[in-house]
Backbone bond lengths (Angstrom), bond angles and torsions (degrees), N, CA, C in turn:
res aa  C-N    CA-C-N  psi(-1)  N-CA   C-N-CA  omega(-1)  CA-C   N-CA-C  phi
1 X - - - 1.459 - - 1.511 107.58 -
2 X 1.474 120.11 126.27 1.389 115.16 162.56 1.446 123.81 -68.71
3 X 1.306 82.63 137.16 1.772 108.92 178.37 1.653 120.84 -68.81
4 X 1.288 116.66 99.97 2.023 122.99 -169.92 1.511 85.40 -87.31
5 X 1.006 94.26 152.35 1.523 111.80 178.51 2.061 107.51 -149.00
6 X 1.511 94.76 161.58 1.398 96.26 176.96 1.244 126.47 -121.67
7 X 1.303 147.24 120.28 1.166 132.20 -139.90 1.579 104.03 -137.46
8 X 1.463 122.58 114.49 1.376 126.11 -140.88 1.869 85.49 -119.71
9 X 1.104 119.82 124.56 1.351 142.52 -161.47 1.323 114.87 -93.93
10 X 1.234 137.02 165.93 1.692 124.79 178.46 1.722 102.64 -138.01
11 X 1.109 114.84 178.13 1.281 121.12 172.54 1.642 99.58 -135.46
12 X 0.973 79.10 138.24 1.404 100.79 167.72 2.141 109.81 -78.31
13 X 1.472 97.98 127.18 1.225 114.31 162.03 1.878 116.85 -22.50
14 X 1.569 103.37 112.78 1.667 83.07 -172.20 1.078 117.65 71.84
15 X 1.623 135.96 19.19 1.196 127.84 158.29 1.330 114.45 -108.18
16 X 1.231 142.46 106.29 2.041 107.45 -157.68 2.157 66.77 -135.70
17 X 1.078 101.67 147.63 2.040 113.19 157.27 1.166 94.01 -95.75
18 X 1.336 145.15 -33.45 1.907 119.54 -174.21 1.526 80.88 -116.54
19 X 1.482 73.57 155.42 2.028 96.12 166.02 1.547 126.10 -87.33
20 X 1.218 118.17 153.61 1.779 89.73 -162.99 1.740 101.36 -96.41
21 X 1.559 119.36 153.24 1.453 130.92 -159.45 1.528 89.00 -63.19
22 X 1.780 94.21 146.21 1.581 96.59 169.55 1.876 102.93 -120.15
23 X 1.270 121.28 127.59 1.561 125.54 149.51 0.932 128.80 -52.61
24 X 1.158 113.49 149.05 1.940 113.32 177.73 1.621 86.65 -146.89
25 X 1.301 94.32 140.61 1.853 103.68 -152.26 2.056 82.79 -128.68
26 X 1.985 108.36 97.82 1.149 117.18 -162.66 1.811 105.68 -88.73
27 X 1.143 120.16 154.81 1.940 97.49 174.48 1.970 104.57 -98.90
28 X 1.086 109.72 -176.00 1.440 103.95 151.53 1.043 153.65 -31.42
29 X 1.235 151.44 78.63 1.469 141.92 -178.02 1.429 119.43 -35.23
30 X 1.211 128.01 162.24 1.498 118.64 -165.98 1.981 101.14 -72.39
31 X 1.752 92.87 -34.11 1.555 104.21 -166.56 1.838 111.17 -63.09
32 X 1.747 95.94 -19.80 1.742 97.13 -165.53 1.777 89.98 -94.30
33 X 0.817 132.52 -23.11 1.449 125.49 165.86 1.663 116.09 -54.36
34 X 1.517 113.93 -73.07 0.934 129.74 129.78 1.971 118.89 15.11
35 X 1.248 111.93 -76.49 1.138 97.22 -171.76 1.896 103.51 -93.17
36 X 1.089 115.28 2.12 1.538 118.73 -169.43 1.607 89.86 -80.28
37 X 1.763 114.43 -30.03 1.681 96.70 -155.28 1.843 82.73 -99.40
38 X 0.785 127.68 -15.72 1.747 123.28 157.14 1.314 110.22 -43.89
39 X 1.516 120.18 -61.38 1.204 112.17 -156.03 1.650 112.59 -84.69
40 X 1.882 100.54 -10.04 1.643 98.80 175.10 1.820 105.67 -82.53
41 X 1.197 109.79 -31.95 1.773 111.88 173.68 1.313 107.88 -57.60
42 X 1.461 122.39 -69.97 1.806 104.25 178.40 1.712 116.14 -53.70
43 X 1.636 115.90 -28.39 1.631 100.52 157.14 1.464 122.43 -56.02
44 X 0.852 116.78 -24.95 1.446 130.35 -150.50 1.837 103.20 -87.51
45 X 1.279 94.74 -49.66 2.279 116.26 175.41 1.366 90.73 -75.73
46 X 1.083 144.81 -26.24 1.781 140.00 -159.18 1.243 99.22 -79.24
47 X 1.710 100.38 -62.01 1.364 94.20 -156.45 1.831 115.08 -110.77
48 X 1.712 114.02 9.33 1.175 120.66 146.18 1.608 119.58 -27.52
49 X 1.568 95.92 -107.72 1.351 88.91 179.50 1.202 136.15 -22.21
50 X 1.466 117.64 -36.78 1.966 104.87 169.80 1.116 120.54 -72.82
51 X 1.509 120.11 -40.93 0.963 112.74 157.73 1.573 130.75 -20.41
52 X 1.647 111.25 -76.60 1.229 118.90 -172.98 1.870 113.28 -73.23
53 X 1.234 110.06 -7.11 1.643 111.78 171.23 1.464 100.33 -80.04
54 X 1.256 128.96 -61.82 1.317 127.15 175.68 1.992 121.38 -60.34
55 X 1.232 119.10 -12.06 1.608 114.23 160.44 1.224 96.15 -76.42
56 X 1.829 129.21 -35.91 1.310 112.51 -169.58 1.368 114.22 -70.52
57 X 1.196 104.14 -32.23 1.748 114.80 -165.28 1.776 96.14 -58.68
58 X 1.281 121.87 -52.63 1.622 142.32 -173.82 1.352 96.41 -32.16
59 X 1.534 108.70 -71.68 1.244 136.18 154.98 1.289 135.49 -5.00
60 X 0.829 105.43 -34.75 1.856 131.58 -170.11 1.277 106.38 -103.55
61 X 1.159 103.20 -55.69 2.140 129.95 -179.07 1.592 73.99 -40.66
62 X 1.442 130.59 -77.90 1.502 136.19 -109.07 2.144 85.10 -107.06
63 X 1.010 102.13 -23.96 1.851 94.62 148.35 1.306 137.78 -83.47
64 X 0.862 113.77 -15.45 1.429 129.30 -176.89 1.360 92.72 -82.76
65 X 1.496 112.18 -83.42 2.273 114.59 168.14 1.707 101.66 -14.33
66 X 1.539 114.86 -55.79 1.641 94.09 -163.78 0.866 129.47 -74.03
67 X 1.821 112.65 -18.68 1.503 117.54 -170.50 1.659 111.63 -80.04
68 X 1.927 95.73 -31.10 1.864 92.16 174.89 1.681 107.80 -86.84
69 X 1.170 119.42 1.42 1.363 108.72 152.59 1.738 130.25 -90.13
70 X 1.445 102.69 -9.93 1.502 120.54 161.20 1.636 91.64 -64.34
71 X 0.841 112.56 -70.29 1.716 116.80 -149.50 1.614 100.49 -73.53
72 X 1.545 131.83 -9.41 1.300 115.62 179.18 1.791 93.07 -85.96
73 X 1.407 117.45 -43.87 1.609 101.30 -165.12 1.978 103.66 -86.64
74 X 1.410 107.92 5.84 1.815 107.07 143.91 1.570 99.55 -45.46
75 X 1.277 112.11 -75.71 1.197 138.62 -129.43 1.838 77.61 -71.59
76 X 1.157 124.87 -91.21 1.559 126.52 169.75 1.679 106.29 22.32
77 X 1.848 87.47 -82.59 1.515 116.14 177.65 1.391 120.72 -26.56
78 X 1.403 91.81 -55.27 1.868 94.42 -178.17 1.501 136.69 -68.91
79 X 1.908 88.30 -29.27 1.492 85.15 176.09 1.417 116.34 -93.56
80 X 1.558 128.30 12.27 0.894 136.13 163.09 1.833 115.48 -83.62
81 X 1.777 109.13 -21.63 1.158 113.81 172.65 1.370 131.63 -95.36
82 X 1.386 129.31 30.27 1.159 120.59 -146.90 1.857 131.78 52.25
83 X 1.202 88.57 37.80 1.870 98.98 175.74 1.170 111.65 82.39
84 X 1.468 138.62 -9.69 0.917 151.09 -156.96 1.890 121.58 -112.82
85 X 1.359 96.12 111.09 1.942 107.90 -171.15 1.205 115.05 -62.88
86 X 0.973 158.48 140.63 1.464 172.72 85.21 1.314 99.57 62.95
87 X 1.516 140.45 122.47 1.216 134.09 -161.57 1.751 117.06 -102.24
88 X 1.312 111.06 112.95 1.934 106.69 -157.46 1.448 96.07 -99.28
89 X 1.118 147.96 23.73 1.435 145.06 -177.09 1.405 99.63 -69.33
90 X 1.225 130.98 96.53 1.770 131.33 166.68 1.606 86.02 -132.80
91 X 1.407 104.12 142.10 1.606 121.43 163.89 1.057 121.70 -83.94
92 X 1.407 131.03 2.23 1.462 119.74 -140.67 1.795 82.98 -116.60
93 X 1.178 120.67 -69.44 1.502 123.38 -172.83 1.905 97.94 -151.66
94 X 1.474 93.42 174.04 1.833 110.67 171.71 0.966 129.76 -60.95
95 X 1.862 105.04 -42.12 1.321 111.04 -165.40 1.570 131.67 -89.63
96 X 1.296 108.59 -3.40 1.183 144.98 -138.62 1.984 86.39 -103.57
97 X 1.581 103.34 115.25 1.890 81.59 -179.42 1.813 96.06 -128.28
98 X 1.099 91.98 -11.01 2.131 95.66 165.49 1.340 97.58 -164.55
99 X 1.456 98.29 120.75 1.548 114.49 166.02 1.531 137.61 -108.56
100 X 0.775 120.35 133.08 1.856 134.36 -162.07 1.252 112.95 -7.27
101 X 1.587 112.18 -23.16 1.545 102.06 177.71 1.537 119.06 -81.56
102 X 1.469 106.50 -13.08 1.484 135.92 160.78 1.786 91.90 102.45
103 X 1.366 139.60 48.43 0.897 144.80 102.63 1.367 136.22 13.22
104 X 1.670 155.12 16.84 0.774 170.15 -142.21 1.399 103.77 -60.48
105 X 1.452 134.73 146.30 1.417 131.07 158.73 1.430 104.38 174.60
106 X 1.807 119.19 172.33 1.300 113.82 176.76 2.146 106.78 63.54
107 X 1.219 79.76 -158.74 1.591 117.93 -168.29 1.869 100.14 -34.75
108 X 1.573 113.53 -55.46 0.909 116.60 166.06 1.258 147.36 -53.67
109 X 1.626 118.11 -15.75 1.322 144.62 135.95 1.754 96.99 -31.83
110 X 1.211 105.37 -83.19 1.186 123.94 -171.91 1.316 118.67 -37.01
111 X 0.685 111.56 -57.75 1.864 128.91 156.16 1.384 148.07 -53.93
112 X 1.592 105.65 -27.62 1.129 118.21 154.87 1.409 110.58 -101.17
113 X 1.241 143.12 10.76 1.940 138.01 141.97 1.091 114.23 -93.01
114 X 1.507 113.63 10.73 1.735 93.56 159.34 1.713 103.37 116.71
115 X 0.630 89.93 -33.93 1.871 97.36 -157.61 1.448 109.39 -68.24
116 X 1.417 111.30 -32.45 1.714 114.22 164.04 1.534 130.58 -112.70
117 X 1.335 120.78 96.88 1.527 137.25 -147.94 1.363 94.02 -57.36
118 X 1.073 88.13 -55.94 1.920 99.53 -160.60 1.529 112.98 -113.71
119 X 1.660 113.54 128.09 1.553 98.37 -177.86 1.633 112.49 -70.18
120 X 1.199 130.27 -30.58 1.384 136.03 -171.70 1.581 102.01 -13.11
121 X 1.273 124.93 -74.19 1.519 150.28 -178.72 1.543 106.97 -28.36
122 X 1.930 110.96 -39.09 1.505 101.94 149.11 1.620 162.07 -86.13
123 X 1.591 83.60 22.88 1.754 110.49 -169.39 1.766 91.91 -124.53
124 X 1.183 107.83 104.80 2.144 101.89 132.42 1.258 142.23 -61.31
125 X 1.460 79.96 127.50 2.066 94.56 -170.41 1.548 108.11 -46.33
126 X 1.473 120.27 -31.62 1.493 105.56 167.45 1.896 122.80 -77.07
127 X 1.078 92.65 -13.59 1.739 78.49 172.50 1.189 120.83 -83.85
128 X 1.490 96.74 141.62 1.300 126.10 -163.51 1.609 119.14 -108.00
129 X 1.234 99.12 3.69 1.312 103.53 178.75 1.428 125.14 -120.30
130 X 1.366 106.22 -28.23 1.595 130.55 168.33 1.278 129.78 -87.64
131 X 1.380 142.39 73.11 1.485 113.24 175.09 1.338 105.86 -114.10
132 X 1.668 102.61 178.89 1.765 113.27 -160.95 1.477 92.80 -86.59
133 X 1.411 112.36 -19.12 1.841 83.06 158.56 1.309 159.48 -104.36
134 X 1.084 90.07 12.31 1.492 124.95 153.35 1.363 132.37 -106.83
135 X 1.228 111.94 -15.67 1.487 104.12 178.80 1.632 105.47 -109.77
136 X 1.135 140.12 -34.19 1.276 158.26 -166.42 1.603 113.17 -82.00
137 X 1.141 116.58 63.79 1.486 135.53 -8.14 1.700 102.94 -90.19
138 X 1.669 100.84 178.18 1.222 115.08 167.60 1.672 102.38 -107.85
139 X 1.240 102.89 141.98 1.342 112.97 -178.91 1.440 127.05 -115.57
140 X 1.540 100.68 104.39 1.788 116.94 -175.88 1.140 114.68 -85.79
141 X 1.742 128.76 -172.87 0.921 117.40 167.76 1.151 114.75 -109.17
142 X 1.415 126.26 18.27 1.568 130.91 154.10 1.683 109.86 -83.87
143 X 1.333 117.87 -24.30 1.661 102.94 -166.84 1.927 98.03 162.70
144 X 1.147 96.30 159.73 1.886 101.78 172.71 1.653 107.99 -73.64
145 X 1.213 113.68 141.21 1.406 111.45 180.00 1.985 97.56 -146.27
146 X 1.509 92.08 142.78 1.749 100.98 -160.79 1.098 109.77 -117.61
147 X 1.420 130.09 117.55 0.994 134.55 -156.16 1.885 116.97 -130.77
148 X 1.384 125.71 145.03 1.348 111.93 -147.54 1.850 101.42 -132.37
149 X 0.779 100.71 -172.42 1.960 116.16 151.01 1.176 135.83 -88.14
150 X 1.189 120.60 -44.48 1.603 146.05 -179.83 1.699 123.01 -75.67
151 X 1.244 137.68 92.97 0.722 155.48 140.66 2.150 102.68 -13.70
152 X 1.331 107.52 143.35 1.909 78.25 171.31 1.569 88.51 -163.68
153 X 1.418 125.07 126.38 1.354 120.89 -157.40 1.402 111.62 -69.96
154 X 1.554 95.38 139.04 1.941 94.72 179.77 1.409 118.17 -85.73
155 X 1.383 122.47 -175.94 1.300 129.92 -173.80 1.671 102.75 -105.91
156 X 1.236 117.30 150.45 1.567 108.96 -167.20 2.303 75.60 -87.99
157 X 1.525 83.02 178.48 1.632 98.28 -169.59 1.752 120.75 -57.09
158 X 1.176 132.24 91.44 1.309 133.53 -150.31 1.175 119.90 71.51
159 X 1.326 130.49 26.68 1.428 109.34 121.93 1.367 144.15 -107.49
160 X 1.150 126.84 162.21 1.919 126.93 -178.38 1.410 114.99 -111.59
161 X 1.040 94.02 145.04 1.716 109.26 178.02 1.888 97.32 -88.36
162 X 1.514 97.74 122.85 1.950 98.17 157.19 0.800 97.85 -116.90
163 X 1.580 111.94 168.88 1.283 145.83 -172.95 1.765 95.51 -53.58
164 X 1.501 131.76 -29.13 1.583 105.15 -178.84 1.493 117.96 -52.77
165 X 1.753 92.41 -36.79 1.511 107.58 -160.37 1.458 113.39 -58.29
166 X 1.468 121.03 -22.98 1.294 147.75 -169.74 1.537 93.27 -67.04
167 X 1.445 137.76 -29.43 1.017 126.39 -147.67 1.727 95.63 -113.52
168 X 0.912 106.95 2.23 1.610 92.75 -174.41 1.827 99.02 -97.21
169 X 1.234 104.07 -144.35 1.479 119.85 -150.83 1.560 109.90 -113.28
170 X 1.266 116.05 -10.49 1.355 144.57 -175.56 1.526 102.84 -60.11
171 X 1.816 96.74 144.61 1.794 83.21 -168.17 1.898 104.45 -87.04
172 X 1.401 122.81 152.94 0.802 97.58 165.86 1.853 120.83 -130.35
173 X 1.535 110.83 -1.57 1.353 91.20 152.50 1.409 106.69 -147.09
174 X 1.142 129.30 169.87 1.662 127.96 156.53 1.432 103.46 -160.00
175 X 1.598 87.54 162.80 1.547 117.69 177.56 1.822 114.92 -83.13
176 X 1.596 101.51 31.53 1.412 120.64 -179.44 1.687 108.31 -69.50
177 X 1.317 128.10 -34.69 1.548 120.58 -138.88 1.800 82.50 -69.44
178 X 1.731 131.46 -133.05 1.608 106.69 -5.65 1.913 94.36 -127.12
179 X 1.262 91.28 163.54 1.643 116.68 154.50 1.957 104.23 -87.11
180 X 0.963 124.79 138.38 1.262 119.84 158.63 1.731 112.15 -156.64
181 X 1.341 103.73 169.18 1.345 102.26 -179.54 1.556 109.44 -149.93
182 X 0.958 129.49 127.66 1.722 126.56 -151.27 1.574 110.56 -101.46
183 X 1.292 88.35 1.99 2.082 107.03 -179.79 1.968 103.08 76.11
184 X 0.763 106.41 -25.79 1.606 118.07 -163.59 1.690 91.42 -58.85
185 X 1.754 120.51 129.46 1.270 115.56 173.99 1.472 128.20 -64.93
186 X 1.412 101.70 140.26 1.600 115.05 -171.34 1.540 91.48 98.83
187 X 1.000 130.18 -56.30 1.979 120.30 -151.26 1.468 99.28 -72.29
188 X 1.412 110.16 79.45 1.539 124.57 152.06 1.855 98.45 -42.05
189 X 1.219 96.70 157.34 1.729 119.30 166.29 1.575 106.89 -41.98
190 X 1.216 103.00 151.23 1.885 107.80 -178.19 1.504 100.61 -171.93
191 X 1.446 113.75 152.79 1.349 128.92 -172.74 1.382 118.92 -86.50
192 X 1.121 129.57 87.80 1.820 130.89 -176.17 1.786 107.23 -79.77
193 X 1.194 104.18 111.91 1.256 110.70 163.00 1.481 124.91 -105.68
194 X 1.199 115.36 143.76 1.634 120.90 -149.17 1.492 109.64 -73.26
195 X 1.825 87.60 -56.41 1.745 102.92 -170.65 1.551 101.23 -90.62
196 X 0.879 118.71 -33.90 1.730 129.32 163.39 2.196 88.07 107.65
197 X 1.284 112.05 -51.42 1.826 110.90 -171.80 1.400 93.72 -78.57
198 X 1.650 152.99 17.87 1.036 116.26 -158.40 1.743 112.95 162.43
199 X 1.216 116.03 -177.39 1.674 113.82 173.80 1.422 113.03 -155.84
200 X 1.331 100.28 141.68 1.793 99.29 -177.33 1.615 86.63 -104.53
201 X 1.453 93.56 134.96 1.898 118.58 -178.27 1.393 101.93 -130.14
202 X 1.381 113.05 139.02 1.170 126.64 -177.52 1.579 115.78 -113.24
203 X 1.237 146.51 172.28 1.451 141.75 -172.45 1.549 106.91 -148.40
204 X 1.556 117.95 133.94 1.001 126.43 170.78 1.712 121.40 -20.35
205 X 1.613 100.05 -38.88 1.607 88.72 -171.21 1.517 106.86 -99.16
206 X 1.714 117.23 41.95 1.348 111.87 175.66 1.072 127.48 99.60
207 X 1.629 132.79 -31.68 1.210 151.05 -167.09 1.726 103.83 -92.35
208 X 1.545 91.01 128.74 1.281 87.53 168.95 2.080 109.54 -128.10
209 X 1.547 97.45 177.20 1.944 76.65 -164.24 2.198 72.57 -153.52
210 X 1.256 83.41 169.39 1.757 113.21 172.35 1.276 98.63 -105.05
211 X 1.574 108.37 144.08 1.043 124.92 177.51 1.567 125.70 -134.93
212 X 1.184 126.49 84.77 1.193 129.67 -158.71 1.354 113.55 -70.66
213 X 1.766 111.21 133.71 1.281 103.22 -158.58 1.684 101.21 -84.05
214 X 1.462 107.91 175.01 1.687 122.56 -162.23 1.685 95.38 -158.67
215 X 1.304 87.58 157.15 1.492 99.51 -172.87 1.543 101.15 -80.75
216 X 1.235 122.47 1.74 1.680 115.74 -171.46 1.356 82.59 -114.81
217 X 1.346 132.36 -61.45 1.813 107.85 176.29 1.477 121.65 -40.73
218 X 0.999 119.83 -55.48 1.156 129.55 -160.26 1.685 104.41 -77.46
219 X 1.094 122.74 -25.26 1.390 114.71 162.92 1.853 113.93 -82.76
220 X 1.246 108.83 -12.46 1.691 113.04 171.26 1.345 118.56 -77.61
221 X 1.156 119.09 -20.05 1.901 140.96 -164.89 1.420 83.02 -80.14
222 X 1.514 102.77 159.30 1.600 131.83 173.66 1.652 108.49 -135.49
223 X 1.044 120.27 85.49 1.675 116.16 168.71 1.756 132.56 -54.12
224 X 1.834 98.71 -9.40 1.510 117.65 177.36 1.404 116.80 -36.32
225 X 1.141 135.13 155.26 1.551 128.85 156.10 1.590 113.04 -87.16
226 X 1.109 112.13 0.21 0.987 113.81 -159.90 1.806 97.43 -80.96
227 X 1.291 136.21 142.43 1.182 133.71 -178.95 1.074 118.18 -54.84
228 X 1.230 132.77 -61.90 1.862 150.67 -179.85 1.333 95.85 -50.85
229 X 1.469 124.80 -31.94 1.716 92.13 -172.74 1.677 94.41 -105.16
230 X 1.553 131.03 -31.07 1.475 118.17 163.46 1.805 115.94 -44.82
231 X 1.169 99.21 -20.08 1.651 113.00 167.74 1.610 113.70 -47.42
232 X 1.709 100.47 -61.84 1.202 128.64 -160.88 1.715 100.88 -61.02
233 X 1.490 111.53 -55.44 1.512 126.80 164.80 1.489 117.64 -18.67
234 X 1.637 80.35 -61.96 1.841 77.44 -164.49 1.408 111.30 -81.42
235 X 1.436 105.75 -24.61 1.400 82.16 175.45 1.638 133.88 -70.58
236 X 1.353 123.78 -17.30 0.803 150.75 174.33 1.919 102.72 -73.89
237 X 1.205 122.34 -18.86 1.599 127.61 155.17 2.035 99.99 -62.25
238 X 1.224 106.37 -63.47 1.149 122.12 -162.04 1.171 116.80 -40.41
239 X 2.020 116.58 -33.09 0.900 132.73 -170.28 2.037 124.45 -69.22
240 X 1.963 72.46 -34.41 1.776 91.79 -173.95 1.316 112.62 -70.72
């Protein structure tokens, strides 16, 4: 049988028959840049808006939690008071829960017996005008005055809320108000709304719900400080 064999060849240094491949390493064209920051802007409009609907939605989740945790240490409150809820009758405005003259009422009741650890639970993550670290308290030069998010329905003049009342269907707080005025010249009073589409309302018996605003709610609402027409407000919660 003949013998095949393999016979493996060399080159000599500097001898090559092909030339070896050369790269050319090109950058961007102005046009391929160009369409890269196109295609991150329509990413960018796409997926914005969900974005910011879903922080709002979070948002909402985490108001809704405070108001039925407002209304469980109500509930605390009362049966520690003879049946009787934390008393919110102030004329002046909603937000307002002890004012400089040291005025005590509402939430702050609540808060100074213990029953609410932390104020956080009375500010919404969407307000923009109120927070607990700055307002809780704010400090004048007449006195500390404490100021919140929550709106929380008052009692007309001699009457009290008990613990039955707690149980019905009746609203009992939301992030509905406000009138405000920032003292700063020119900034007359103006209406701050939290969620801007809407209001989280809560009800005596714990439940709280979204309420999407409408041109027939929102023309039924009363932003007044005045009691009789915050009257008018809630009842018109009561309805939804």
């Amino acid at each position: 049988m003949k013998n095949s064999s393999i016979h493996f060849g060399h080159t000599r240094r500097g001898d090559f028959s092909h030339p070896a491949p050369t790269f050319t390493r090109h950058g961007f064209t102005l046009i391929e840049l160009l369409v890269v920051v196109a295609i991150i802007a329509v990413l960018i409009a796409i997926l914005l808006p969900s974005l910011t609907q879903a922080r709002e939605a979070a948002k909402r989740a985490v108001c809704a939690s405070n108001q039925r945790q407002l209304v469980q240490v109500s509930i605390e409150y009362a049966m520690s008071n003879r049946q009787v809820i934390e008393p919110r009758y102030y004329a002046f405005n909603q937000y307002h829960i002890q004012n400089w003259a040291g005025g005590i009422h509402g939430l702050k009741l609540v808060y100074d017996a213990g029953f609410l650890k932390d104020p956080k639970p009375m500010y919404c993550p969407s307000d923009t005008f109120f927070k607990v670290d700055h307002d809780f308290p704010v400090h004048t030069g007449l006195g500390d005055e404490y100021l919140i998010s929550y709106g929380q329905r008052e009692e007309k003049a001699g009457e009290i809320f008990t613990l039955p009342s707690l149980r019905t269907q009746r609203a009992f707080f939301s992030d509905f108000f406000v009138w405000v005025h920032s003292g700063a010249p020119g900034d007359f009073e103006r209406t701050v709304e939290h969620h801007q589409t809407g209001w989280v309302m809560s009800r005596f018996d714990g439940s709280a719900t979204w309420i999407g605003k409408t041109d027939e709610i929102w023309n039924d609402l009363s932003w007044s400080t005045d009691f009789t027409e915050q009257g008018r407000t809630w009842r018109t919660f009561d309805r939804l």
